[in-house]
C-alpha positions as CSV (number, residue, x, y, z in Angstrom):
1,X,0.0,0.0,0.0
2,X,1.2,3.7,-1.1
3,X,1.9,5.9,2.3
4,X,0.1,9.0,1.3
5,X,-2.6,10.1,-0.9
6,X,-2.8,13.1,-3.1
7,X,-6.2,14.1,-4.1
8,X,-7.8,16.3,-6.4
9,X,-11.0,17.3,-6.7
10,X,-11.7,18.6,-10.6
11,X,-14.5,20.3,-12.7
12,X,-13.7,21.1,-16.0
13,X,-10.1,21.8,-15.3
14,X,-8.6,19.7,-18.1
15,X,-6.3,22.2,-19.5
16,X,-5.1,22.6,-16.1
17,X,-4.0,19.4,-15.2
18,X,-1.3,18.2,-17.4
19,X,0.6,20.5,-14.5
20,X,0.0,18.9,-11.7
21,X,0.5,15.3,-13.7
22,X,3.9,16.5,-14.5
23,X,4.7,17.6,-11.1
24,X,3.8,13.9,-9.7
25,X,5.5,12.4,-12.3
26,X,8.5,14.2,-10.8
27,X,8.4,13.6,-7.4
28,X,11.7,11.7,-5.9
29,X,9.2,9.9,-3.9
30,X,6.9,7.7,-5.6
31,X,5.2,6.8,-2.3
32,X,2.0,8.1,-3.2
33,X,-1.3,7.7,-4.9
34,X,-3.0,10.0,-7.3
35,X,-6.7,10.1,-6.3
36,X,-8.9,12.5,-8.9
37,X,-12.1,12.8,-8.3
38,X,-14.1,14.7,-11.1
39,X,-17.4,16.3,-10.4
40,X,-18.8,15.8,-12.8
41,X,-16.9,17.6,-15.8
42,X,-18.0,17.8,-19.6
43,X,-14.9,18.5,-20.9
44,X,-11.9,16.3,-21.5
45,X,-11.1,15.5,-17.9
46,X,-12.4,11.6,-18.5
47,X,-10.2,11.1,-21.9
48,X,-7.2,12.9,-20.2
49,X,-7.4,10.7,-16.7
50,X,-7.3,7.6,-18.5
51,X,-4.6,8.2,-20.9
52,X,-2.0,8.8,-17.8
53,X,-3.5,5.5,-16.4
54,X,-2.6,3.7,-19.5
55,X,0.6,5.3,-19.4
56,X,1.4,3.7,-16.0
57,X,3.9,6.5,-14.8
58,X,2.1,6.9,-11.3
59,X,-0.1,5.3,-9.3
60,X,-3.4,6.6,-10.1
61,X,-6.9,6.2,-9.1
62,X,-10.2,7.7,-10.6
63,X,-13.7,8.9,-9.5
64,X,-16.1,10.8,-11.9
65,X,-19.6,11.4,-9.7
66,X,-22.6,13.9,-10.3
67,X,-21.6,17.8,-10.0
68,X,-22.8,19.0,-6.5
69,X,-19.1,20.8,-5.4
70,X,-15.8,20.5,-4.3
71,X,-16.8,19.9,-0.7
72,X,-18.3,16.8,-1.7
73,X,-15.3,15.7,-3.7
74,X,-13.7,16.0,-0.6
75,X,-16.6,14.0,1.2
76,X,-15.7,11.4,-1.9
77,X,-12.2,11.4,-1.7
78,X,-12.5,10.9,2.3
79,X,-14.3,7.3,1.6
80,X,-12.3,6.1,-1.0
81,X,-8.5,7.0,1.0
82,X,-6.8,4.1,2.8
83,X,-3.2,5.4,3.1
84,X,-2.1,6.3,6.5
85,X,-2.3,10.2,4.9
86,X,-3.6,12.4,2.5
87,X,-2.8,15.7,0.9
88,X,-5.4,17.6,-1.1
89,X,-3.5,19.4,-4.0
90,X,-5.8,21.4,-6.3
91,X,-6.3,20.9,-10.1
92,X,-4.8,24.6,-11.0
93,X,-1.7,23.9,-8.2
94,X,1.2,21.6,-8.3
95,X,4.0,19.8,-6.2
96,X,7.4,20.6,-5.8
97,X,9.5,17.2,-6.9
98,X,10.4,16.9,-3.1
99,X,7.0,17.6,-2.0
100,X,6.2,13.8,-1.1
101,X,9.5,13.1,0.4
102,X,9.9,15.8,2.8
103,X,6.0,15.0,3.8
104,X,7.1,11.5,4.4
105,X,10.3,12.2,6.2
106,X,8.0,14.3,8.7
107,X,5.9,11.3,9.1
108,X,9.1,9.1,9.9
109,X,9.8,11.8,12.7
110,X,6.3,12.4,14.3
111,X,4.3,8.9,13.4
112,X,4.2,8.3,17.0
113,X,2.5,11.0,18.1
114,X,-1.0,12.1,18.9
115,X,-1.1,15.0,15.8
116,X,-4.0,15.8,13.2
117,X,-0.8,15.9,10.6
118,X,1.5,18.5,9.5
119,X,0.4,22.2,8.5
120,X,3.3,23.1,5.6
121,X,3.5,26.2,3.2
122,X,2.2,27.6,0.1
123,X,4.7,29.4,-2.6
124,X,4.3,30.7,-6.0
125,X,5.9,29.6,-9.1
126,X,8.5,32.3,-8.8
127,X,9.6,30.7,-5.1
128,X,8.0,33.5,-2.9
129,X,5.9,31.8,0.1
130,X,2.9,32.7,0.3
131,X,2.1,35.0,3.4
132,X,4.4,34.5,6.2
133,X,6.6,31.2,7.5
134,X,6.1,29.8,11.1
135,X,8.6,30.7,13.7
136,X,11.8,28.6,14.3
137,X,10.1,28.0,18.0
138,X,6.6,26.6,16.7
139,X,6.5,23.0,16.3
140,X,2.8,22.3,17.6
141,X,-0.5,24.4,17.3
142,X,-4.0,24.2,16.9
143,X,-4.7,25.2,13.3
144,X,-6.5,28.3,14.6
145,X,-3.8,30.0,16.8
146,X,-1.9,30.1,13.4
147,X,-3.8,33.0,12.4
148,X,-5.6,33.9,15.3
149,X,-3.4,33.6,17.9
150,X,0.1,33.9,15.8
151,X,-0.7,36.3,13.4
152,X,0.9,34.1,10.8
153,X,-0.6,35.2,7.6
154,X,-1.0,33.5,4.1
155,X,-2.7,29.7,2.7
156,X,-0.8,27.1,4.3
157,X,-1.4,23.2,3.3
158,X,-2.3,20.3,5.2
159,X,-1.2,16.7,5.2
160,X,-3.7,14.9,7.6
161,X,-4.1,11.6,9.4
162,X,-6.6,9.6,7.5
163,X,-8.1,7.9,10.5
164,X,-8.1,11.5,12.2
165,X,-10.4,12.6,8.9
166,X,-12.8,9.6,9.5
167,X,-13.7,10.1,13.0
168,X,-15.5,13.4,12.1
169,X,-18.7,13.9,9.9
170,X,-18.7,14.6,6.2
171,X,-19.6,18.1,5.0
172,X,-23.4,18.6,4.0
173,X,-24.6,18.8,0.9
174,X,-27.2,21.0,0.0
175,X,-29.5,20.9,-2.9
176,X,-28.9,23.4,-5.4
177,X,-25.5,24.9,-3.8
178,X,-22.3,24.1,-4.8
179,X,-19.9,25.1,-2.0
180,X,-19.5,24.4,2.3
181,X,-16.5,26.1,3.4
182,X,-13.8,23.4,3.8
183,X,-12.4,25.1,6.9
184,X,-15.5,24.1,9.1
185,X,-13.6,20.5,9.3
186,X,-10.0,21.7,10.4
187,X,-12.2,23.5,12.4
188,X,-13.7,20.2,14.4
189,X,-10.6,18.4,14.2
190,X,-8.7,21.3,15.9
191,X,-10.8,20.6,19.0
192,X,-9.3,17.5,19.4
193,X,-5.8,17.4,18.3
194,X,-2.6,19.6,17.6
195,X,-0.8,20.3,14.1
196,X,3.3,19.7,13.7
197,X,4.0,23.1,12.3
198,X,7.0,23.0,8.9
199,X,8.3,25.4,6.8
200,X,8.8,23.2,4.0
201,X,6.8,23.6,0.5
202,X,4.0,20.9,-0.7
203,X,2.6,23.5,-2.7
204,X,2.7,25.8,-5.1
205,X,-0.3,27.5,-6.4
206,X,-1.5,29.5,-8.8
207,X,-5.5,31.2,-8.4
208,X,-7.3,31.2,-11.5
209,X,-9.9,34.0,-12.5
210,X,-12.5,31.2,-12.2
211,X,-11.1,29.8,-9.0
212,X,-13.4,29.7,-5.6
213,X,-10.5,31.8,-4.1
214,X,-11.2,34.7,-6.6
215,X,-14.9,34.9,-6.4
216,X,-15.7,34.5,-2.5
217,X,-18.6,37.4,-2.8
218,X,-20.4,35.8,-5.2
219,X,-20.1,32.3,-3.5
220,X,-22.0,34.4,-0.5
221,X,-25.1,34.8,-2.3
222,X,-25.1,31.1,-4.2
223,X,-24.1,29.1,-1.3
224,X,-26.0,30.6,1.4
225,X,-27.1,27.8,3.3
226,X,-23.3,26.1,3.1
227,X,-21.6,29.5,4.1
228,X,-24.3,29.4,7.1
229,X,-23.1,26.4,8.2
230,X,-20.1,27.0,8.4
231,X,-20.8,30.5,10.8
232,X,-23.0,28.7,13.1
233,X,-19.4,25.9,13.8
234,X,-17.2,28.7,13.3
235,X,-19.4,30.5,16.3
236,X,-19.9,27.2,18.4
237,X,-15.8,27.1,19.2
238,X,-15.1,30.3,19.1
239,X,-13.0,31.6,22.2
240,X,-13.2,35.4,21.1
241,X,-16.1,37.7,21.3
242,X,-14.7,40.1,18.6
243,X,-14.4,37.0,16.3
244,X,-17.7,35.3,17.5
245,X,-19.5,38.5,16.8
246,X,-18.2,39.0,13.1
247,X,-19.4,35.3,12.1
248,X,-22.8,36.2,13.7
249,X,-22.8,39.3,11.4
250,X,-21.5,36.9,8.6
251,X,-24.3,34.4,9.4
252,X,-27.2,36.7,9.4
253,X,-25.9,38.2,5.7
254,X,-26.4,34.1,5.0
255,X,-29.8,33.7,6.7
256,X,-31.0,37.1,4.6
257,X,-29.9,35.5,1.1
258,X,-32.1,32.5,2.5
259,X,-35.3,34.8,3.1
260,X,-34.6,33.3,6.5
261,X,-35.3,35.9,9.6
262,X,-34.7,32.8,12.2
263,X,-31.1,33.9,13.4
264,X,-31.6,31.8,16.7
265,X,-32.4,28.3,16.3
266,X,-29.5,26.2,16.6
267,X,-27.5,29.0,17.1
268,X,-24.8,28.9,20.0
269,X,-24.2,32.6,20.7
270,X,-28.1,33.9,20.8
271,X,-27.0,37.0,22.6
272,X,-23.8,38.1,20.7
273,X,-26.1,37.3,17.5
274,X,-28.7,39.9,18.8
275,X,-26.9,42.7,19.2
276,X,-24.8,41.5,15.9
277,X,-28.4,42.1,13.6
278,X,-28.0,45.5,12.9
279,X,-24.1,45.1,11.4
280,X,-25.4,41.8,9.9
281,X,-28.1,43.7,7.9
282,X,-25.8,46.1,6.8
283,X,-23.2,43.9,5.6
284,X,-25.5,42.0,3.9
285,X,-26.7,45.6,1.8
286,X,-22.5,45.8,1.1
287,X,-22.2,42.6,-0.2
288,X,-25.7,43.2,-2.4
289,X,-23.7,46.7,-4.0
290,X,-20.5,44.8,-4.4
291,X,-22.0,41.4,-5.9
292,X,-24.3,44.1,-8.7
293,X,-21.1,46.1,-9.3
């Protein structure tokens, strides 16, 4: 059995992925699996996928399912991984050629341990990391000090224990949206276990126009119901009042592109929600003006 899965969830990325292919071709570390599942493309992504499977240059495996969004490739990926650990590397991004080996030689060092995985960085294709690098001193956080409680700014990328993935419910999937934020898992999974900070690359990324990344406003007003998810966890551990008090005001803006004026039900901070209503309705008007403009 392969060590460590990479996974990529696809739609209609095709001209995008001969990239990342190449980049795993590469890797001084063949210890890994290639794990693609498509959601759901009409373009070439089928033709392309089984043409490097024919070729037999890595180890690869394929899923094509219905379109319903990336957090339910993830949800697919999750059932279908049996290596000890998994890396999801997106269809526009690619791999350094060490990538896999340095993820592997951090396995060899912290196996043992009681971890979630490793949290390592982001770069561009020119070599600049994305945001900032962890100190020297940080070996072991929760994933939320690193921004929170750190200030350590920028996309990082996680490598995490399969069996620590399983233990915690999929993402929902709701009818007609195409997006839950992916964070509401790490978010879960911080509650229970610590990340091995590294400042090495397993990344480097490039943000399409098109990309999720590059059209977060929009994604408010199609994904309502996922994005309100997401508050109401993001409000449930919350430690902070200033940051439990801007995802209330982020969860109403969700509940108002619902029609939905029930802020309260199921909702863990009642109180910091009702004095968050006013800001909550007028963020929502600012996201209407910017989403028309």
């Amino acid at each position: 059995m392969k060590a460590i899965t990479v996974f990529t969830t696809t739609y209609n990325r095709a001209f995008c992925l001969p990239q990342l292919y190449q980049s795993l071709v590469h890797q001084t570390s063949q210890n890994f699996l290639w794990l693609v599942v498509d959601d759901g493309s009409t373009d070439d992504t089928n033709q392309l996928i089984q043409h490097w499977i024919t070729e037999n240059k890595i180890a690869i495996k394929y899923i094509f399912q219905e379109n319903q969004g990336m957090h339910s490739g993830h949800n697919t990926a999750y059932q279908n991984i049996d290596t000890l650990l998994n890396v999801c590397i997106d269809s526009d991004d690619y791999m350094p050629s060490n990538a896999v080996e340095l993820i592997l030689k951090n396995w060899e060092l912290y196996k043992n341990e009681n971890i979630a995985g490793f949290i390592g960085l982001d770069s561009y294709k020119n070599g600049e990391i994305i945001g900032s690098k962890f100190p020297e001193l940080l070996k072991r956080t929760k994933l939320s000090d690193v921004y929170l409680k750190h200030k350590i700014i920028g996309d990082k990328k996680l490598v995490i224990k399969t069996s620590v993935v399983k233990e915690f419910p999929q993402y929902p999937i709701f009818k007609e949206e195409r997006l839950v934020p992916l964070g509401t898992l790490y978010l879960m999974i911080d509650q229970k276990y610590d990340w091995i900070c590294t400042n090495d690359v397993y990344c480097i990324v490039e943000y399409l126009e098109e990309g999720s990344s590059r059209n977060i406003l929009r994604q408010y007003k199609k994904s309502p119901k996922g994005f309100g998810y997401s508050r109401l966890i993001e409000m449930k551990y919350s430690k902070s009042i200033v940051y439990s008090f801007s995802r209330a005001v982020h969860y109403i803006s969700s509940c108002l592109f619902q029609r939905k004026l029930d802020f309260f039900t199921n909702n863990p901070k009642k109180l910091i929600t009702l004095f968050a209503i006013p800001f909550g309705i007028l963020f929502h008007l600012f996201l209407l003006f910017k989403i028309r403009k």
